[in-house]
N, C-alpha and C positions, 0 to 999 in steps of 0.2 A: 527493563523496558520491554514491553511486548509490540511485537510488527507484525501486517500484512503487507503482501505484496499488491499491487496495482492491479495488477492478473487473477486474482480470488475471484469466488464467488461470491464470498460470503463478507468482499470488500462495505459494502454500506449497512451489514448490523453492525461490524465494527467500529466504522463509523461512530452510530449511535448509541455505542455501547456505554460511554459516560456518561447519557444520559440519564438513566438510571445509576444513583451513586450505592447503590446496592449490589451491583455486580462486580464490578473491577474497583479494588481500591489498592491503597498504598504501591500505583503498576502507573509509571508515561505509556501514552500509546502514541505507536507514530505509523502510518503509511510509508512504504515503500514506493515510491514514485520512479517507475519506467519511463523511458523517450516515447516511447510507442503511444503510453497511454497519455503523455502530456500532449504528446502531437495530436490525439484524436483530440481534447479537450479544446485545443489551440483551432481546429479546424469543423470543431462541433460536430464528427463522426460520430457513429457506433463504436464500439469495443468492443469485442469477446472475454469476460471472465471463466477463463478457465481455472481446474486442478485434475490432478490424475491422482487417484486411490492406490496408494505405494500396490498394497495387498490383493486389492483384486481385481487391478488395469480399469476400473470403474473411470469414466471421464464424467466431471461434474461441467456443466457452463451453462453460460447464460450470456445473453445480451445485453447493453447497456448503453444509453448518450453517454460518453464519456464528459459532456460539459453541464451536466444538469448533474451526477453525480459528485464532479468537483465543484462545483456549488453547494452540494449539500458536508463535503467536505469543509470548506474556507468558514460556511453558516457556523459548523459546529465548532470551527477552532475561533470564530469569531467569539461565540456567544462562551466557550467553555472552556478553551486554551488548550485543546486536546480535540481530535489527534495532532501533532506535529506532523511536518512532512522531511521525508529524508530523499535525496535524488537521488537514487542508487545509481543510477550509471553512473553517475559522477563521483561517488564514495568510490566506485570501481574501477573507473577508470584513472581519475586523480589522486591516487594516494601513495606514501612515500615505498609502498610496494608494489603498485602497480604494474613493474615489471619484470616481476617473480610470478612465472607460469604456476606454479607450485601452492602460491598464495592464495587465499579465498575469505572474504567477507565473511560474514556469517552477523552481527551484528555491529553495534557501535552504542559510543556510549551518547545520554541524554542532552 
């Protein structure tokens, strides 16, 4: 399974990356779905997509409606069954390790 986080920049090519069945195959894609970015969606804010360049502190972002975005989200899982969405706070918060400081997501299965 390949994921982005909610917080990407480069959240809505991935988006429509299935589009194209030439580019990702035999791969689920699923969004990462933050509280942050649900609650702007919920209240039809902006959003900052952010990421930080590991190697050379480079800050990439951009701005975005966060509810015209997850509409183009819902469009494509409607029309292609892909992306899925995962809650991440909630994979992180709710799980039968959630209370191992020590433990850390990192993915999950489809």
């Amino acid at each position: 399974m390949l994921s982005i986080p909610s917080t990407h920049p480069d959240l809505e090519d991935f988006i429509n990356i299935k589009k194209d069945l030439t580019k990702v195959t035999k791969a689920n894609i699923s969004v990462m779905f933050y509280d942050d970015f649900l609650n702007a969606v919920k209240n039809n804010k902006e959003y900052e997509l952010k990421f930080t360049v590991e190697d050379t502190g480079e800050v990439i972002s951009k701005v975005i409606n966060a509810k015209n975005l997850f509409y183009k989200f819902a469009k494509s899982n409607w029309d292609n069954a892909e992306p899925g969405a995962l809650y991440w706070d909630r994979i992180k918060n709710y799980n039968l390790l959630s209370e191992d400081m020590e433990f850390e997501f990192v993915g999950v299965n489809p």
